[in-house]
C-alpha positions, 0 to 999 in steps of 0.5 A: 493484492500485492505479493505477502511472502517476506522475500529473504532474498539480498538480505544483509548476511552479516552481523546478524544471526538469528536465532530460530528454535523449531520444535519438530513434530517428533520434539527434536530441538536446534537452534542457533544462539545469538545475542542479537534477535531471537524468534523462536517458533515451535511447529506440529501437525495435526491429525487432520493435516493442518500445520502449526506454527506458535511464536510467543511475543509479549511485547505488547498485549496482541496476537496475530492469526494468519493461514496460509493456503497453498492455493493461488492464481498457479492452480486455476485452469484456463477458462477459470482464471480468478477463481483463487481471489475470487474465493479469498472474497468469498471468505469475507462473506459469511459462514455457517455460524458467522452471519453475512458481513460479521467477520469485519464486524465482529474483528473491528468490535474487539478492537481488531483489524484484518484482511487477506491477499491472493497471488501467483501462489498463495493465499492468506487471511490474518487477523490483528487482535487485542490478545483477549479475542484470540479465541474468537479469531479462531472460532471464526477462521475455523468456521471459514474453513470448514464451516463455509460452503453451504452459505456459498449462494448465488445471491452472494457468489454474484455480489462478490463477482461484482465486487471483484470486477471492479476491483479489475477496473479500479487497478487495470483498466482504469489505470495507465499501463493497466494491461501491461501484466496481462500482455507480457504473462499472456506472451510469456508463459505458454497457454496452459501454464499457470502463470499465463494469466493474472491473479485477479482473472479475464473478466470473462471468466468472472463473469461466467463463474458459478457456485458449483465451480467455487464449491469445486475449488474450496473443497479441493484447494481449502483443507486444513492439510493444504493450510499453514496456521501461524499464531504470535503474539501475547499468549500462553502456548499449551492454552493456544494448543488446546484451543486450535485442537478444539476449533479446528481438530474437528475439521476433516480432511479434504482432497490431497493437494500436490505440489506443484513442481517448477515450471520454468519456461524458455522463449523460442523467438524474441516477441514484440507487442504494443497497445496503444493506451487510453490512460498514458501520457508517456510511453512505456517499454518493458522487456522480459526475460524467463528466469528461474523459480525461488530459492535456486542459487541463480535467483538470489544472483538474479536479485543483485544483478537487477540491483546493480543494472538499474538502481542508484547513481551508478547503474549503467541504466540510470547513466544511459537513460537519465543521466547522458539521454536525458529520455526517461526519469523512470527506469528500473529492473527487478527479477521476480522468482517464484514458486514455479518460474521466474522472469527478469523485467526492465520497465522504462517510462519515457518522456512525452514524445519519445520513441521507444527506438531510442529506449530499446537502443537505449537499453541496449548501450547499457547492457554494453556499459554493464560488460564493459565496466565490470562491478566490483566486490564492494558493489556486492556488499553495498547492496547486502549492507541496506537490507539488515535494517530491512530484515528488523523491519520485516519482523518488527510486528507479531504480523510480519513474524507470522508472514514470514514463518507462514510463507516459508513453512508453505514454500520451503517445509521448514519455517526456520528456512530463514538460516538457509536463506541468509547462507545462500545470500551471503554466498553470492558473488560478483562471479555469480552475477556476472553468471546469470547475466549470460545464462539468462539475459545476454543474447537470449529471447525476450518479450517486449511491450511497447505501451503508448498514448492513444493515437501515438503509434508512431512511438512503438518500437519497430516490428512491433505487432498489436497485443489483443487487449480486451477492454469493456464496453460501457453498458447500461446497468442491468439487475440481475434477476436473481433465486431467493436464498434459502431462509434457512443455511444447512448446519454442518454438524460439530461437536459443540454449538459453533453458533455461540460466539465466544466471550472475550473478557476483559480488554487489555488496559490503556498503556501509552509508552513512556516518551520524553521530550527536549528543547535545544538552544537553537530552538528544535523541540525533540520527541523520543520513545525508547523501545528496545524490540529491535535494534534500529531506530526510526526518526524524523525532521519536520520543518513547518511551512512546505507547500504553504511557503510556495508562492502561488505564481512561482508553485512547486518551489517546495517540492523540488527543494526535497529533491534537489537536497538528497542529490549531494552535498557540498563535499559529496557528489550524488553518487557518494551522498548515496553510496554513504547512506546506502553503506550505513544500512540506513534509508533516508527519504525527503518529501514536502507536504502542504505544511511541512518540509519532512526529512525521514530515517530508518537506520541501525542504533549503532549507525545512528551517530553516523546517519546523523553526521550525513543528515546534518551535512545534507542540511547544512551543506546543500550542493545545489547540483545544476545537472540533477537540477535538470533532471529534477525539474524533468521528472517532475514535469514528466510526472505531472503530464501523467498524473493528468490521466489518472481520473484520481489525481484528476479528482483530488486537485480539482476537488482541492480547487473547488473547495478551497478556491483559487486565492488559497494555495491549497488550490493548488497541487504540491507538485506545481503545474507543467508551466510553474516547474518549467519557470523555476529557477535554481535561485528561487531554490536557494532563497526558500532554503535561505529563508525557510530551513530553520530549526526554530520551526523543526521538530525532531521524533526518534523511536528506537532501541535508543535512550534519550541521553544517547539521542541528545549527545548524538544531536549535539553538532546539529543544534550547535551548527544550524543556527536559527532564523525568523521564519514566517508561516503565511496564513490563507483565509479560507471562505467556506460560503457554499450554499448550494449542491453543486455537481461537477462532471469532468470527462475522461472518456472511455472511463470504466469507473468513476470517481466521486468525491463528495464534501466541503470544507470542515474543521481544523484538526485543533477544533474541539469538535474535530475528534468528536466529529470523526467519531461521529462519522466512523458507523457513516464510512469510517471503517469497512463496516460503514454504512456507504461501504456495506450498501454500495459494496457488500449490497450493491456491488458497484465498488471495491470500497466507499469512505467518508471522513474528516481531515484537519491540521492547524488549518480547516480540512475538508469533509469527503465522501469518497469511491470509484465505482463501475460507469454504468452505476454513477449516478445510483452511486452518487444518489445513495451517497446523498441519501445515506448522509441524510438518513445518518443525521437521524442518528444511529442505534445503541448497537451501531455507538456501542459498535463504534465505541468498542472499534475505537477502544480496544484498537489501542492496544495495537497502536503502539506495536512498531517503531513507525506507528509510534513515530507517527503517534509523536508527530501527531503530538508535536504538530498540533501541541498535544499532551503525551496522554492525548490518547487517553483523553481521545478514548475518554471522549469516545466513552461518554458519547451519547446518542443524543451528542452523536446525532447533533454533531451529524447534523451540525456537520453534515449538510449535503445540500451544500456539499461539492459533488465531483464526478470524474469519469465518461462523460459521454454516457453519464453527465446527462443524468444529473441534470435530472437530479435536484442539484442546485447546479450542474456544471461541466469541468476541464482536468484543471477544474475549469468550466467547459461548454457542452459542444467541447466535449465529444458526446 
């Protein structure tokens, strides 16, 4: 998974100074006083080496457990590349006292959600719980960590490596420009060095795994003195003490981890590589330089030169390669400083057909600007400005805090690191910037990674030399014969009886926050929760209509107007509109969905008038800007011609069009199609807005350290200034007359897995039956711990995870079962699904409801946590009309379900032999089979879902 460490780096230095008390192991106290945020933390060390870290927030009645290791990718050896995610997975599987797939289980039946993610450097598990599970969260991430090895059996080990290798194929072969990590660490880092290999592994080396090469590794890498513990949340300190000393003081230390010392590495000579890409519908090219590693003065400098070289109006590689050569609408710079090294990465995805000659020269003329045209102090404060907001945000959850005391503590020794790291930020100047740009970048060696379409090489950049990408061949799907597992697991001896799962009590009651509500004269209904946690404010505008008012002839109108708003107003040009917003701290996102139009911010309560006065003029005063017009309708095409080599975006519009038919707009993507965004015009732009912007079909949402007088004053111009209109939603008949299964199969060739989605069409969110209906489903595929999950990935090991669930609006959703799973298993993967949906209807055990009842239960007391989860609980209300205790009402519905209610809404809403089954993958070695079965019909589609003959396809 991505990356989990809170980089501090370009956080806004200024108006915040937070306050940290760190109790040390021999008692001292510091702190630094504030007015405006307090995390305080107090951190010991165990005997057996295990630091603590207690950070007490009562704010809602939850807790959060993280540990961190000091284990990633950066300790594996080569030839045993992946091992570190690979035991993060194992971790998952069972202990000693935690039988096989409970740890899921038993989190999600307290109420409570977790996970884990491996890097270059780290490793972590978390858990989210009601604050009445704690000590179970730490009985069972005790056990995981000394209780383990003896489970670690071949039967499992194998499972896990399956799963594990589809995962590579879900993300990186399966993907366009999946191969472009691999190709630059490989030709960056020396061999040897630890980041000469990817966090998930060569295939290869998964492949040769063993159990006594994982036992190796946990005893070395898994100690409770290489881990960091950081509890938050709602609990008293001295009983969380006594707890944490009962549960893991008994576990012994194990082998002395060193730390690794900084390896940065230098280039001898500029390296150029291509691959030509089965998946991409554009060329990309990369260029990489060696930097530094974390916390160093030249990578905080690094971060700001990557900011002002490429994003926003006035980088010089927006300006080069968008603005004036009009050849990418996809560029961007980052510098990625970790523990032991650090490299500094341009990556330009092109337009169809360019040469990425003309990028590299491209690249190279913007370097020329950035010297030439020299950055100016308040460029430096204009990136530090966005990023207090982004630092509250960062802390606004018991888990965020636990990340970042966690990642800080493991990297630096010292989790109030956080005074350090705003000093070194603030102290970063235009001179600095400047600095690194010639130590690093300017004349030095570099790689380079020209990534194009299949059969393209004529795009490459000159002097390139062919990378040695490994990709998997299609085989037949062989059992691995594999030694029964002892029926009996060895205990590990402990003090008390660790088999005995630890009583939770009672959960903590049903507390929905107070909100409010308005109506102002122009006919906005407004929603508001005041929540006083941290000092900014989330909002949103959603205005009715979206895709639904795109004319099927002339789609996509929609989705461009959201572009075409945020690129200026009337008095602003695109550059100002931006460095505006970008001033506040604020961030302001506008997106079109199927149904709606959403115009969404993110800002400090003391800019909120100000951000205000910007979304007003953005709303009022449209610029209609011509050349960002071009250079919309450019991206947007660019995009699209990609998004038809993703099997997933191939997946979801057809399944769209099969399901809903070609007469409902729904049929058709949001984006439009390459042919209707080529024909629009800016005038069908004006007339969506002329007759489609309206408060009288918006609804205003604000959550924040904000009350309601304060929100109303600061709305006061808009209601007066946007006057209301007539505006009419269309409606779509939807004919749900499917009565047969049908199979539909479109080829992407030389897929590694496939993507099925299976379903039709279900109910309106409105529906009576709709919540009924998903609770229904959640023991089916609703959660981890679904029945499709647990048999095609924890059983088989043929996916990285299987969903089932139903969706809604105002207008009928659709039924979906859903995963992409390794090629040679399709049509097993196809048929378990058939099989499960059926077997469900004959109803689930006491156990299984019991189970579902507690999941969905005893997670409320986590969903009102943060600002966004509580945003997205007022848009829930105000779409579809709902009272403020609807979840109340929804929990009453889960409490008095009965066996008998659950089994008659599986069958009256689960009918596989008249459910779509889309297949998207090979082709060539997978269609055949499903002629042989028993669907009603099989047929051979086109990435546009239309029907193709045989012979068209290359078999």
């Amino acid at each position: 998974m991505k990356k989990i460490q809170l980089k501090m780096s370009l956080l806004f230095a200024l108006a915040v100074i937070v306050c940290f008390t760190s109790c040390k192991e021999n008692s001292e106290t510091s702190s630094v006083e504030s007015a405006k945020l307090s995390v305080d933390f107090e951190k010991y060390t165990m005997d057996n080496g295990l630091e603590v870290i207690l950070h007490q927030d009562k704010s809602d009645p939850i807790v959060s457990l993280a540990i961190q290791y000091g284990v990633g990718s950066n300790r594996e050896k080569t030839g045993r590349t992946g091992f570190a995610h690979l035991f993060e997975h194992m971790l998952f599987q069972e202990s000693e006292n935690v039988p096989q797939d409970q740890f899921f289980k038993n989190i999600q039946d307290a109420g409570g959600t977790l996970n884990g993610g491996t890097w270059k450097d780290g490793t972590i598990y978390y858990e989210i719980v009601p604050n009445n599970a704690l000590e179970k969260i730490l009985w069972m991430e005790s056990d995981r960590m000394g209780f383990l090895i003896n489970t670690v059996t071949e039967a499992a080990f194998y499972n896990q490596q399956e799963v594990v290798q589809n995962e590579k194929r879900q993300r990186v072969d399966n993907n366009p420009y999946g191969h472009t990590s691999w190709v630059i660490d490989k030709n960056l880092y020396p061999e040897g060095h630890p980041y000469n290999w990817q966090v998930i592994g060569e295939l290869v080396d998964l492949q040769n795994a063993t159990v006594e090469d994982v036992k190796e590794f946990y005893d070395k890498f898994y100690g409770p003195n290489n881990a960091t513990l950081v509890l938050a949340g709602d609990f008293e300190n001295e009983e969380a003490k006594a707890l944490i000393e009962k549960y893991f003081g008994e576990i012994k230390r194990r082998q002395e981890v060193e730390r690794l010392a900084p390896q940065p590495v230098t280039l001898a000579e500029t390296k150029r590589l291509y691959h030509e890409d089965n998946f991409a519908k554009a060329p990309q090219l990369n260029m990489v330089w060696p930097t530094i590693e974390q916390y160093t003065p030249d990578a905080y400098a690094l971060d700001f030169l990557a900011e002002l070289f490429s994003q926003g109006k006035k980088a010089p590689l927006y300006k080069v390669l968008t603005k004036e050569k009009e050849i990418s609408s996809r560029a961007f710079a980052f510098n990625a400083s970790d523990e032991l090294a650090g490299a500094f990465r341009i990556s330009v995805t092109a337009n169809e057909g360019v040469d990425l000659d003309d990028v590299e020269a491209g690249i190279n003329e913007a370097f020329a600007r950035f010297e030439k045209d020299e950055i100016t102090d308040q460029d430096v404060e204009r990136i530090k400005a966005g990023l207090e907001t982004g630092f509250y945000n960062g802390i606004s959850s018991v888990l965020g805090k636990s990340f970042q005391l966690a990642s800080y503590n493991e990297f630096t020794g010292d989790p109030g690191f956080i005074e350090d790291d705003i000093e070194n930020i603030k102290k970063v100047t235009k001179a600095d910037v400047l600095r690194v740009y010639d130590t690093y970048i300017k004349g030095k060696n570099y790689v380079m990674t020209s990534f194009v379409p299949k059969g393209q090489i004529e795009l490459i950049t000159e002097n390139s030399i062919k990378a040695p990408v490994v990709e998997e061949e299609i085989t037949e799907n062989i059992a691995k014969e594999l030694a029964d597992a002892a029926s009996e697991i060895a205990k590990t001896p402990s003090k008390f009886d660790r088999s005995v799962a630890p009583s939770t009590g009672d959960s903590p009651a049903l507390k929905i926050p107070n909100s409010w509500t308005a109506d102002l004269s122009n006919g906005m209904e407004v929603y508001g929760i005041e929540q006083n946690e941290i000092p900014t404010v989330n909002f949103s505008i959603v205005m009715r209509g979206g895709h639904l008012l795109d004319d099927k002839n002339n789609n996509g109108v929609a989705n461009l107007m959201t572009d075409i708003m945020m690129e200026g107003t009337a008095n602003k040009t695109p550059q100002e509109l931006e460095e505006a917003i970008e001033l506040l701290g604020a961030s302001v996102n506008m997106y079109t969905t199927r149904e709606s139009i959403v115009i969404q911010g993110n800002t400090l309560t003391r800019n909120f008038g100000k951000t205000m006065d910007l979304i007003e003029e953005v709303l009022l005063e449209p610029r209609f800007d011509i050349e960002e017009f071009g250079r919309i309708k450019t991206k947007t095409i660019n995009d699209i011609k990609r998004s038809a080599a993703n099997p997933n975006s191939v997946a979801s519009n057809v399944y769209n069009k099969l399901l809903y038919g070609e007469d409902h707009i729904f049929a058709y993507p949001t984006s439009g199609t390459v042919a209707s965004v080529e024909g629009i015009s800016m005038e069908d732009l004006k007339e969506y807005y002329d007759s489609n912007f309206s408060p009288s079909v918006s609804k205003f949402h604000i959550v924040g350290k904000i009350d309601k007088t304060a929100v109303l004053k600061e709305l006061k111009d808009l209601e007066a200034n946007w006057k209301a209109k007539e505006v009419t939603i269309p409606e779509y008949a939807i004919t749900d007359n499917r009565d047969k299964s049908s199979l539909y199969f479109v080829d992407i060739p030389d897929a590694k897995q496939s993507v099925i989605n299976i379903g039709y069409i279900g109910m309106a969110r409105t529906d009576k039956d709709f919540y009924p209906a998903e609770v229904m489903n959640y023991k089916l595929g609703g959660s981890f711990s679904g029945n499709v999950n647990l048999i095609l990935r924890e059983e088989k090991g043929y996916t990285y995870g299987a969903r089932t669930n139903f969706s809604g609006t105002k207008i009928p959703g659709t039924f979906t079962a859903s995963s992409s799973v390794r090629t040679n298993t399709t049509g097993e993967s196809v048929q378990i699904f058939k099989e499960q949906i059926e077997k469900y209807k004959e109803g689930i055990s006491q156990e299984d409801l019991d189970f579902t009842k507690n999941a969905l239960i005893k997670s409320n007391a986590r969903r009102f946590e943060t600002q966004s989860s509580l945003l997205g609980m007022l848009q829930e209300r105000s779409a579809y009309d709902l009272p403020a205790n609807y979840i109340e009402n929804e929990e009453a519905i889960v409490k008095v379900m009965t066996l008998e209610e659950h089994k008659a809404l599986a069958n009256k809403y689960l009918d596989g032999s008249r459910m779509a089954y889309l297949v998207v993958g090979d082709a060539a070695t997978q269609y055949e089979q499903f002629k042989e079965m028993g669907f009603d019909e099989v047929k051979l589609l086109d990435t546009e879902g239309e029907e193709v003959k045989l012979d068209d396809v290359k078999m």
